[in-house]
MDTraj code that builds the backbone (N, CA, C; nanometers):
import mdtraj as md
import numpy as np

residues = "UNK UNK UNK UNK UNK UNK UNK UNK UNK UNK UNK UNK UNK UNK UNK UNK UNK UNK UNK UNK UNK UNK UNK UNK UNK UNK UNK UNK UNK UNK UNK UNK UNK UNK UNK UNK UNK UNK UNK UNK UNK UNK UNK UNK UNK UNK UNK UNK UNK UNK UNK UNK UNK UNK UNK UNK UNK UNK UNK UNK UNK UNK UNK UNK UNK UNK UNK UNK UNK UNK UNK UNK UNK UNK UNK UNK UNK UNK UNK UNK UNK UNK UNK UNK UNK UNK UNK UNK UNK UNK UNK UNK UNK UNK UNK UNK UNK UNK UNK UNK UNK UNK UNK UNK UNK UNK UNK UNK UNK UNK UNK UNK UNK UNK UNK UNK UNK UNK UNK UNK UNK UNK UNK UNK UNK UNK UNK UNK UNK UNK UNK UNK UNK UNK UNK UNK UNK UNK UNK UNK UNK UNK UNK UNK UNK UNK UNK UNK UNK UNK UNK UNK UNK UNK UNK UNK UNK UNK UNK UNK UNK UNK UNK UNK UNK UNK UNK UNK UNK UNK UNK UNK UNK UNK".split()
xyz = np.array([
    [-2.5347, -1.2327, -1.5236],
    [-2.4148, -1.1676, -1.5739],
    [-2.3427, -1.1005, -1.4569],
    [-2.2159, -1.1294, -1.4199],
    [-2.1213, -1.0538, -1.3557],
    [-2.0701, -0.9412, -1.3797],
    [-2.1115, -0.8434, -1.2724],
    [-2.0599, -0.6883, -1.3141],
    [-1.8982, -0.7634, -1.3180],
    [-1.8775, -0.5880, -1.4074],
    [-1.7373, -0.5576, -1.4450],
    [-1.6970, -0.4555, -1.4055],
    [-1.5587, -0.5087, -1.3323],
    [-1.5311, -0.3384, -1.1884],
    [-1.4171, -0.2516, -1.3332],
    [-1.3928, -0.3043, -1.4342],
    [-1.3586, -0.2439, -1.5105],
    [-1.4211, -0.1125, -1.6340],
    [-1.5897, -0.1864, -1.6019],
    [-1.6752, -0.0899, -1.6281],
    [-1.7637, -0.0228, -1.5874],
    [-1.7128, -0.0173, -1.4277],
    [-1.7988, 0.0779, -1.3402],
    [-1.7556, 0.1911, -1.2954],
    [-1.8165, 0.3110, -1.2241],
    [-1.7663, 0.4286, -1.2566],
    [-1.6235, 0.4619, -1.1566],
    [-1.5936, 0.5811, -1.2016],
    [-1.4608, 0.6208, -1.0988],
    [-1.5425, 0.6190, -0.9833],
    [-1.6186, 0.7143, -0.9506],
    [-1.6637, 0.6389, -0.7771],
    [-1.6365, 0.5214, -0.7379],
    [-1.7140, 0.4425, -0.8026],
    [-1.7259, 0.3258, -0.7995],
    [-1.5699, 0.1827, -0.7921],
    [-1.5305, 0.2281, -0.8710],
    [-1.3765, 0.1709, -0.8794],
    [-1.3040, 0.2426, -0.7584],
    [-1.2825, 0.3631, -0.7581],
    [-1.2420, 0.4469, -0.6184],
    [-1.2740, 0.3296, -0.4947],
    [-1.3819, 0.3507, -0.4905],
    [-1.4744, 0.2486, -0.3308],
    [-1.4233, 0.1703, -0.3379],
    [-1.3759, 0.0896, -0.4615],
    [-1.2919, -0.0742, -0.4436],
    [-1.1964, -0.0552, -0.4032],
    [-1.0764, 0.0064, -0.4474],
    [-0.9601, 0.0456, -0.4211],
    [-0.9401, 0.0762, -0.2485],
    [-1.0450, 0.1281, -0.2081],
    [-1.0619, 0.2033, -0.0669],
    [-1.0451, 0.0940, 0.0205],
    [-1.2108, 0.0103, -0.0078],
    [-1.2024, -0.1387, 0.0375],
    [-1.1361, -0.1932, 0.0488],
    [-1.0376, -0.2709, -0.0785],
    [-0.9296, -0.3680, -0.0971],
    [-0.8122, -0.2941, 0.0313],
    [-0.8193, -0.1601, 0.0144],
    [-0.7117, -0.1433, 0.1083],
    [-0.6877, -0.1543, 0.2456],
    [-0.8797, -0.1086, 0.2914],
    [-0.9203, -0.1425, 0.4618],
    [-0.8823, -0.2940, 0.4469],
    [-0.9410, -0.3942, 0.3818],
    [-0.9326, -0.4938, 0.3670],
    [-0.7662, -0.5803, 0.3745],
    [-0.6633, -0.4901, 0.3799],
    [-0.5670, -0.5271, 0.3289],
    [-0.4890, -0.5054, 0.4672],
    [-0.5305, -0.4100, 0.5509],
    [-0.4784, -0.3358, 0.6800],
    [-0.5113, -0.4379, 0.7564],
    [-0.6957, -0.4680, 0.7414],
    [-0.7827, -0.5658, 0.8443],
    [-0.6830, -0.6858, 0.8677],
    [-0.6250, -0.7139, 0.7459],
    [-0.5493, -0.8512, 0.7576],
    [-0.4054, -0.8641, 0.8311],
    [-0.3738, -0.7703, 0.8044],
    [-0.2494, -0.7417, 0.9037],
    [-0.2744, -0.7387, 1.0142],
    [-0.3700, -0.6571, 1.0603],
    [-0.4082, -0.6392, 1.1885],
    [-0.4683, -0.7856, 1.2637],
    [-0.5592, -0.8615, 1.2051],
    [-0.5717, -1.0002, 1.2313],
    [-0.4680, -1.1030, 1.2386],
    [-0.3776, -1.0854, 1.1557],
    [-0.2549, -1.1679, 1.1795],
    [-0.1483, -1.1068, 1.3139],
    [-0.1447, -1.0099, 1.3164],
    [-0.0912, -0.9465, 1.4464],
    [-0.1445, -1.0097, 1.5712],
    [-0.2921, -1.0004, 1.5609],
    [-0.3977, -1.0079, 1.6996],
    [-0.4157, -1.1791, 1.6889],
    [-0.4002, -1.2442, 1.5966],
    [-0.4589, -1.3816, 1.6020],
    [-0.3177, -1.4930, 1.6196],
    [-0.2185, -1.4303, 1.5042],
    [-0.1350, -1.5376, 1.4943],
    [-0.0154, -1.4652, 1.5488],
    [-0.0535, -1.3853, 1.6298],
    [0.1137, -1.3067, 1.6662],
    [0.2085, -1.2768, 1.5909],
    [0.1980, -1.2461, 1.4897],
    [0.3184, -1.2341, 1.3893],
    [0.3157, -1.0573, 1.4117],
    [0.4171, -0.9975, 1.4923],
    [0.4428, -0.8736, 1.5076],
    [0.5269, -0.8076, 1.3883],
    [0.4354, -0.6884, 1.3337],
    [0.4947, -0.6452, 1.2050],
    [0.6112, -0.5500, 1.2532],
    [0.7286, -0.5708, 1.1870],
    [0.8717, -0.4895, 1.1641],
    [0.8453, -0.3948, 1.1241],
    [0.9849, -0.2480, 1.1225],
    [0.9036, -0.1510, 1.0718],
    [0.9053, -0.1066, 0.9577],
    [0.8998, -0.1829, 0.8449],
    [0.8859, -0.2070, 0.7086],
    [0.7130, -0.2358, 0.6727],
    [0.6977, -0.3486, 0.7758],
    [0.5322, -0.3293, 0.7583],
    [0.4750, -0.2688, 0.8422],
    [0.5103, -0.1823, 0.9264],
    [0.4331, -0.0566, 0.9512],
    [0.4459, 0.0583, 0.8615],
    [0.5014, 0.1030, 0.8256],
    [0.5524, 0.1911, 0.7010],
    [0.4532, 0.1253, 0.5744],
    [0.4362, -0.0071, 0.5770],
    [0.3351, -0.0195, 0.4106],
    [0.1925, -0.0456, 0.4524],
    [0.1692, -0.0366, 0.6445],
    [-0.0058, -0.0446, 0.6639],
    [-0.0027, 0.1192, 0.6530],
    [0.0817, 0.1982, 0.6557],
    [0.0432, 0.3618, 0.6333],
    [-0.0105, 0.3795, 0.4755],
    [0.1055, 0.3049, 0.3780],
    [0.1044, 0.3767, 0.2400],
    [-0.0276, 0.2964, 0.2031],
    [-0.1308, 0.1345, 0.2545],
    [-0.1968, 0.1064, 0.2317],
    [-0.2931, 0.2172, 0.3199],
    [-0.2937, 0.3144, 0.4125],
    [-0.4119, 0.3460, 0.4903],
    [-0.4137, 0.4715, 0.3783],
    [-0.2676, 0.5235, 0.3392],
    [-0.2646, 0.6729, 0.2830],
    [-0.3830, 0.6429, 0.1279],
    [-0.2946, 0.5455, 0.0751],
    [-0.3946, 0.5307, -0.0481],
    [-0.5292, 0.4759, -0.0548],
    [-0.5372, 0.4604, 0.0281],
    [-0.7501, 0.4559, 0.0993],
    [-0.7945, 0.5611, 0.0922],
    [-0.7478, 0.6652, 0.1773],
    [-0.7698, 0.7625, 0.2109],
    [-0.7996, 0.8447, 0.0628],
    [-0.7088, 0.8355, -0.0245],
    [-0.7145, 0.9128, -0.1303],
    [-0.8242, 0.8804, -0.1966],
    [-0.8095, 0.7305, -0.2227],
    [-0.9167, 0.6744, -0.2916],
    [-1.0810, 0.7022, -0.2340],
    [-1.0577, 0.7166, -0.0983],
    [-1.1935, 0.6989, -0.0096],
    [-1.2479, 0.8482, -0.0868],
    [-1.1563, 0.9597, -0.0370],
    [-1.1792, 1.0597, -0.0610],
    [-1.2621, 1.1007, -0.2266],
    [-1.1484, 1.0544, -0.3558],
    [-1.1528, 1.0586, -0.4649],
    [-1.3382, 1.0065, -0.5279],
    [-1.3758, 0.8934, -0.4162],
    [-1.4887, 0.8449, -0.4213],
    [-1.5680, 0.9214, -0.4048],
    [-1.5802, 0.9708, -0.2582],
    [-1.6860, 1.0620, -0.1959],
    [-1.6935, 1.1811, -0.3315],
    [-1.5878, 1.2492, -0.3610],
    [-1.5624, 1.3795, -0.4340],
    [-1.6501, 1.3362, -0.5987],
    [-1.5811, 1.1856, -0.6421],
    [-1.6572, 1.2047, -0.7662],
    [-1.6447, 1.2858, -0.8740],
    [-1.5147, 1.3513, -0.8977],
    [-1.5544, 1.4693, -0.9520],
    [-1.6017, 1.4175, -1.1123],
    [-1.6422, 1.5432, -1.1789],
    [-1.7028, 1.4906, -1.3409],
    [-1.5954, 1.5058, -1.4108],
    [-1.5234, 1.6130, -1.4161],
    [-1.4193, 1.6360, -1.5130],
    [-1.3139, 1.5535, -1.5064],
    [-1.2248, 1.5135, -1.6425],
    [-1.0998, 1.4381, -1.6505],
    [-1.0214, 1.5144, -1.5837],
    [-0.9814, 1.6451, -1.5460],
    [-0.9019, 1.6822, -1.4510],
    [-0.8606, 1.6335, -1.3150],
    [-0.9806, 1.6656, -1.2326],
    [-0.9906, 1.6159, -1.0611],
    [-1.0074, 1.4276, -1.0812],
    [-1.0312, 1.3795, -1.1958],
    [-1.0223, 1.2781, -1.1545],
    [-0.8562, 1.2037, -1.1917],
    [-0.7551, 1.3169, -1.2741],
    [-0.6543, 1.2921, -1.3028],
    [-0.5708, 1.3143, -1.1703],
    [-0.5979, 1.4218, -1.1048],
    [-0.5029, 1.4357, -1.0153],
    [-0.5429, 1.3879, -0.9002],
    [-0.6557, 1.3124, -0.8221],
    [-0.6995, 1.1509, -0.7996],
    [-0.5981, 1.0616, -0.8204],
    [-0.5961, 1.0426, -0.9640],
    [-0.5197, 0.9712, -0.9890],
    [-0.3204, 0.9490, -0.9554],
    [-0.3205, 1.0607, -0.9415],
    [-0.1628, 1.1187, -0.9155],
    [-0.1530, 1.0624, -0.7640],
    [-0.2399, 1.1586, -0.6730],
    [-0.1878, 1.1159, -0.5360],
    [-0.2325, 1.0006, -0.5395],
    [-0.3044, 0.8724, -0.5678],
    [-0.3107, 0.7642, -0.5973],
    [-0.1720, 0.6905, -0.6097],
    [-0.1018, 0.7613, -0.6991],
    [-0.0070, 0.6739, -0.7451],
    [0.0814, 0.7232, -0.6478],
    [0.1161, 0.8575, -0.5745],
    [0.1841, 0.9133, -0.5235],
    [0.2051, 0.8122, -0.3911],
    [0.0979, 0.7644, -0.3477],
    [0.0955, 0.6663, -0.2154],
    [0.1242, 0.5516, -0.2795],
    [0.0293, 0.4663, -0.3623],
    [0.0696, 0.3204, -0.3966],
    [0.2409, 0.3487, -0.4635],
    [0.2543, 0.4337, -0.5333],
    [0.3967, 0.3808, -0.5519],
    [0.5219, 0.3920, -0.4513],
    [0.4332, 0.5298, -0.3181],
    [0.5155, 0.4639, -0.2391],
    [0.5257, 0.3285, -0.1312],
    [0.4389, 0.2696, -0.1413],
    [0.3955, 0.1561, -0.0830],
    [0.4501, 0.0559, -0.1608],
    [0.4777, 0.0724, -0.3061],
    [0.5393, -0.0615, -0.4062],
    [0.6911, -0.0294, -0.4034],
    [0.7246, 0.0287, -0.3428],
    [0.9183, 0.1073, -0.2738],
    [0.9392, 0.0258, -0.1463],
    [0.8640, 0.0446, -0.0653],
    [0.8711, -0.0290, 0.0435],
    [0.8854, -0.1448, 0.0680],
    [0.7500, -0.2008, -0.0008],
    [0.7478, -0.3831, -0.0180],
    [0.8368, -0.4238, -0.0924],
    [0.8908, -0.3303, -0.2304],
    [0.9994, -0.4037, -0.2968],
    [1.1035, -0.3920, -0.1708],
    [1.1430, -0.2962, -0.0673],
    [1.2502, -0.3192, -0.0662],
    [1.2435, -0.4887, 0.0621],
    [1.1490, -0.4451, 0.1261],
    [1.1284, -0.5528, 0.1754],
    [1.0868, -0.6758, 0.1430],
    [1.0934, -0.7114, 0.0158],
    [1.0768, -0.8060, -0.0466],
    [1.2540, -0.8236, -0.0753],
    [1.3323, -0.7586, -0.1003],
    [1.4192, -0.7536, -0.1278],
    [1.5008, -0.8173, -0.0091],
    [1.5193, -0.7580, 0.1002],
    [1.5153, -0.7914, 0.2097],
    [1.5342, -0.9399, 0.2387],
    [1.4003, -1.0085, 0.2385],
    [1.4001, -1.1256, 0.2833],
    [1.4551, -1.2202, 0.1809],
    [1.4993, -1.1444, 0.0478],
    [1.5787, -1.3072, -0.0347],
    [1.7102, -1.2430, -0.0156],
    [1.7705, -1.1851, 0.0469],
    [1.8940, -1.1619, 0.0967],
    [1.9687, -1.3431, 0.1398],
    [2.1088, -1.3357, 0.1335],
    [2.1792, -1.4499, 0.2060],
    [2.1986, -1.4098, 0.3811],
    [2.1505, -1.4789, 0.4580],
    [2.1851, -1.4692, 0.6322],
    [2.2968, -1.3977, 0.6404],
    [2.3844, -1.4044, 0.5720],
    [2.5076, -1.3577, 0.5765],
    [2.5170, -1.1662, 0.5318],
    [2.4539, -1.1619, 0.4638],
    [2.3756, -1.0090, 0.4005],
    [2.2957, -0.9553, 0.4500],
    [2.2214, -1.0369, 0.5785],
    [2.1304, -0.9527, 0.6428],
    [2.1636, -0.8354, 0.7041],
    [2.1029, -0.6958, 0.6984],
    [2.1481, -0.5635, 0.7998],
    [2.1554, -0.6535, 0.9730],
    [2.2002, -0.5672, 1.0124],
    [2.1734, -0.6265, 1.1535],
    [2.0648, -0.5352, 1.2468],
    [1.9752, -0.5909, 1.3125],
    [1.8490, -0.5887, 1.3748],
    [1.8669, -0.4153, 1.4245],
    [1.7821, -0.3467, 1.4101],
    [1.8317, -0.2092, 1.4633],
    [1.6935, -0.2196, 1.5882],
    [1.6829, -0.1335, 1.6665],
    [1.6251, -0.0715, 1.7434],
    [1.4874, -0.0690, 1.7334],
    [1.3485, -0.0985, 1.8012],
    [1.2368, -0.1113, 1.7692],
    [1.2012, 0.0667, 1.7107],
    [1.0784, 0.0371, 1.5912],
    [1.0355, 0.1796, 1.5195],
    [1.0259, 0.2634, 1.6620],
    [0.9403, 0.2558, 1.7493],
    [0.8961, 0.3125, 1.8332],
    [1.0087, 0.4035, 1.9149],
    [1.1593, 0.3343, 1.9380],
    [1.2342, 0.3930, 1.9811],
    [1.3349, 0.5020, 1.8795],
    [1.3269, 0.4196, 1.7921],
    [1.3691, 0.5326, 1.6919],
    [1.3248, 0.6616, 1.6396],
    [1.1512, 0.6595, 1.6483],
    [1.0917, 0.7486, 1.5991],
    [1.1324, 0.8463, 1.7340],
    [1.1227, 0.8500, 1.8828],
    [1.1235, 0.9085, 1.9864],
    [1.2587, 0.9543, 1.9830],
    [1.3836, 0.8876, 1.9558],
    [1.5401, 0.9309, 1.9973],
    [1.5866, 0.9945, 1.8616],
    [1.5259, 0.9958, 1.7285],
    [1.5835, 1.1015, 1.6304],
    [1.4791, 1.1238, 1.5485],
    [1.5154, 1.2755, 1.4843],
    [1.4621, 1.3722, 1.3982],
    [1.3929, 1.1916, 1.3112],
    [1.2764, 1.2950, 1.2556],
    [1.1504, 1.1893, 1.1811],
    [1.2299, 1.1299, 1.0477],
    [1.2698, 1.1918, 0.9784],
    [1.3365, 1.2038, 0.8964],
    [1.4614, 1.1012, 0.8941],
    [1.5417, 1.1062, 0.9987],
    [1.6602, 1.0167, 1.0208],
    [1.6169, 0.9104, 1.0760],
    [1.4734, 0.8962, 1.1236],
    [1.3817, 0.7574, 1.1559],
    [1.3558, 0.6912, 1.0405],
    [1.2992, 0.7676, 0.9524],
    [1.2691, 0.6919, 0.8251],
    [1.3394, 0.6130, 0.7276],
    [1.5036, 0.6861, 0.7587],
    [1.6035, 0.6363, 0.6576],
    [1.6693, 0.5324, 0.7359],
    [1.6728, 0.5318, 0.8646],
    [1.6604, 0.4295, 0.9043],
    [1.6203, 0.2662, 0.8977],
    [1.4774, 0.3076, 0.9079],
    [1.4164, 0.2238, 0.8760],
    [1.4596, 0.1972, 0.7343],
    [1.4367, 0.2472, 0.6536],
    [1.4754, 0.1838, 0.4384],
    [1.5728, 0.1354, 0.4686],
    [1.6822, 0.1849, 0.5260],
    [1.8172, 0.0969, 0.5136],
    [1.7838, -0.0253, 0.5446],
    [1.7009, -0.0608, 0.6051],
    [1.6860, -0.1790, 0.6377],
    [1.7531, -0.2324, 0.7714],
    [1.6402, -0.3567, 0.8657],
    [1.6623, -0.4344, 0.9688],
    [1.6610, -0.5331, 0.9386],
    [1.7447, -0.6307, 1.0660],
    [1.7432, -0.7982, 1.0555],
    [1.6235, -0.8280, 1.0621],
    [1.5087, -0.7506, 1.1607],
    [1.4183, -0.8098, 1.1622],
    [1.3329, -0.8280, 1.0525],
    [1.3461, -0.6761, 0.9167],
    [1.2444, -0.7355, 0.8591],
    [1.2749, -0.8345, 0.7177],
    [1.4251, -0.8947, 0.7327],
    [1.4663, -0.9529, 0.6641],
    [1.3559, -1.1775, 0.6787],
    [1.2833, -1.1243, 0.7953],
    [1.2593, -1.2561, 0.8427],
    [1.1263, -1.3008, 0.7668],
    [1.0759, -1.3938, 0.7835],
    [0.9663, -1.4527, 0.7053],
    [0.8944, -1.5954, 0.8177],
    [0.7837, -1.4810, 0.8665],
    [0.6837, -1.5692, 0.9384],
    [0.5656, -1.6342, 0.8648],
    [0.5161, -1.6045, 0.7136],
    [0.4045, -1.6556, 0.7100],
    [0.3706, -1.6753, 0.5547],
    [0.3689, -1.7602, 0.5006],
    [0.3163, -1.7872, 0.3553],
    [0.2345, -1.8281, 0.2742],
    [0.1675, -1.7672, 0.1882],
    [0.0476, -1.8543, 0.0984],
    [0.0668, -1.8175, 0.0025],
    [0.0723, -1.9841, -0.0643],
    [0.0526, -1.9974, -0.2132],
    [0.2246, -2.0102, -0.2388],
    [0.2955, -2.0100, -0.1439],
    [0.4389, -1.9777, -0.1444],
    [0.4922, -1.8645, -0.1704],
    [0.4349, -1.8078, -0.1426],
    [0.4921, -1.6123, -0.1315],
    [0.4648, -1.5438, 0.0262],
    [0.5787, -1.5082, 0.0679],
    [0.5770, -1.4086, 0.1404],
    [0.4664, -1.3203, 0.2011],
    [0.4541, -1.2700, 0.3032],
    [0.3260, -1.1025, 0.3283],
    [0.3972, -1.0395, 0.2799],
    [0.5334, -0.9618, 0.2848],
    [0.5759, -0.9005, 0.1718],
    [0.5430, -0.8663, 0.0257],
    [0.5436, -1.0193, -0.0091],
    [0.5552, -1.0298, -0.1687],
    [0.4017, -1.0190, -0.2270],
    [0.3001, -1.0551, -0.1338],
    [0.1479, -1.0425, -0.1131],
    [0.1266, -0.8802, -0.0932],
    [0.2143, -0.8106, -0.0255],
    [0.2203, -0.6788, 0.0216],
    [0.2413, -0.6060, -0.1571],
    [0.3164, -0.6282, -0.2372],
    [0.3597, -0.5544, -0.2844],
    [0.2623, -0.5810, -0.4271],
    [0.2048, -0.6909, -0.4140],
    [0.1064, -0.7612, -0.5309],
    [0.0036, -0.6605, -0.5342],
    [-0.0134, -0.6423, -0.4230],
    [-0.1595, -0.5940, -0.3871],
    [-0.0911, -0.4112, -0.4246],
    [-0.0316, -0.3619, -0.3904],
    [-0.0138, -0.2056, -0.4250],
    [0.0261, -0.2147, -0.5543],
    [0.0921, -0.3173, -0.6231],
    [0.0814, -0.3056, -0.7779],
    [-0.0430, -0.3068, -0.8029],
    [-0.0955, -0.4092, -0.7889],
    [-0.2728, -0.3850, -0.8394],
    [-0.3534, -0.2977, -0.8040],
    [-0.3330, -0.2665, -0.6678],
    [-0.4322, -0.1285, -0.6690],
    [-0.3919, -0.0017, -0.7466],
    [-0.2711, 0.0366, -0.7207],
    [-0.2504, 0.1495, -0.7839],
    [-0.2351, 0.1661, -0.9473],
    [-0.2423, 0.0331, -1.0437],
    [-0.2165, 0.0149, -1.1402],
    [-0.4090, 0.0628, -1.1709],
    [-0.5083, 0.0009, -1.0950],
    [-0.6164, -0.0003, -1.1077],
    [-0.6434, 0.1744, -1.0482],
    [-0.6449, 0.2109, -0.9726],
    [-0.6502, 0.3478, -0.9720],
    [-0.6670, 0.4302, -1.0784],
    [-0.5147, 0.4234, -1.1501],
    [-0.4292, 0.4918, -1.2260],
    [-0.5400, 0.4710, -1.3768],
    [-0.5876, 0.3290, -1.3597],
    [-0.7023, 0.3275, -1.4602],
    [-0.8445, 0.3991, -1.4572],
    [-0.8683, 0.3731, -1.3191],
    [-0.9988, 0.4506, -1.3205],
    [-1.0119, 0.5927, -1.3068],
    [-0.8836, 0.6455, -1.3252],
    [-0.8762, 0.7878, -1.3276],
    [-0.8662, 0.8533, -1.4605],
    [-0.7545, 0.7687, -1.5179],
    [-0.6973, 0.8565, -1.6783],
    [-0.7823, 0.7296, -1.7616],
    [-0.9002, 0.6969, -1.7897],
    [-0.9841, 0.5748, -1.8708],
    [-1.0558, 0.6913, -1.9005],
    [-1.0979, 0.6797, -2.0431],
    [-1.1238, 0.8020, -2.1119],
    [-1.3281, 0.8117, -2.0724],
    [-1.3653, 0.8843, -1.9786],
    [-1.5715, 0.8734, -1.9771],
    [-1.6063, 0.9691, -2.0780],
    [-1.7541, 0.9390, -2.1073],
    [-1.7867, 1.0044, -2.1787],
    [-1.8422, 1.1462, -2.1512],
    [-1.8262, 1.2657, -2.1742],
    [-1.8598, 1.3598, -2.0958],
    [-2.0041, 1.3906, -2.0592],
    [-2.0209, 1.4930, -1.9442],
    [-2.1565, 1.4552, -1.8609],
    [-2.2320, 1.5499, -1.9720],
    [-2.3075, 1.5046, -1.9751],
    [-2.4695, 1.5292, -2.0794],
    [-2.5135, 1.6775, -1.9502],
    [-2.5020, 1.7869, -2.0810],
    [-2.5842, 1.8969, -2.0083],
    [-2.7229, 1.9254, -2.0508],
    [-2.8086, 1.9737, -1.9666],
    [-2.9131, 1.9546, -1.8982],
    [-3.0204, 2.0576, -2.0461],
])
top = md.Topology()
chain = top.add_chain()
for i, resn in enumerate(residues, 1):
    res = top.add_residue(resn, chain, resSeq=i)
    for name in ("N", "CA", "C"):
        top.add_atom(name, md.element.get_by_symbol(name[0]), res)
traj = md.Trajectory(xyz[None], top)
């Protein structure tokens, strides 16, 4: 019989979520280092909201807590990162089915932007969107890393959001 990550505990679901997300970075980072495909700064911005919502999750794991409370508000900054990570990829999903003709035009690498203005006016920057990350180096299954990008923070954070507010049974006192 095949476990069911639907009926294993919030730790437990937490650790997946954590995983899927190292797992999700690892791959970027391998496609960077293997196939050269240098990420724009749209997907640097969604290996953060994938590292941020690890982090939560990693955390949420270790912590465990018993009560529906701490594991509700788990659940919040959960969503607080994956949904900002499913903002991003949409927009960069958005992005690349643009017409050539609609593309922003290529701005300035992240790196120089983050150094020549306030963090803040880097960031909006970046959302407005670049030519570059309007482009499309790599596909499976016929979808986008984008559109793979944004699959994956729907599902994690949809799964989160479950293993947090899914009603347990309360802990048996002693």
């Amino acid at each position: 019989m095949r476990p069911n990550p639907f009926q294993w505990s919030f730790r437990q679901q937490f650790f997946l979520v954590f995983a899927a997300c190292a797992g999700m970075i690892g791959f970027a980072l391998f496609s960077q280092s293997h196939w050269e495909l240098n990420p724009c700064p749209l997907c640097i911005f969604q290996r953060v909201a994938y590292a941020a919502l690890g982090v939560v999750c990693l955390i949420g794991g270790l912590h465990a807590p018993k009560g529906g409370l701490g594991r509700k508000l788990y659940g919040l900054l959960a969503t607080i990162a994956g949904g900002t990570g499913i903002g991003i990829a949409g927009r960069h999903v958005w992005l690349t089915t643009l017409p050539e003709d609609e593309v922003p035009a290529c701005g300035p690498p992240l790196e120089f932007m983050m150094e020549q203005n306030p963090f803040a006016d880097a960031v909006k920057m970046v959302l407005t969107g670049s030519g570059e990350c309007a482009k499309v180096d790599w596909h499976m299954l016929g979808l986008s890393m984008p559109t793979w990008s944004l699959i994956g923070f729907v599902g994690l954070t949809f799964f989160a959001l479950y293993a947090a507010f899914k009603p347990r049974p309360a802990p048996s006192s002693p």
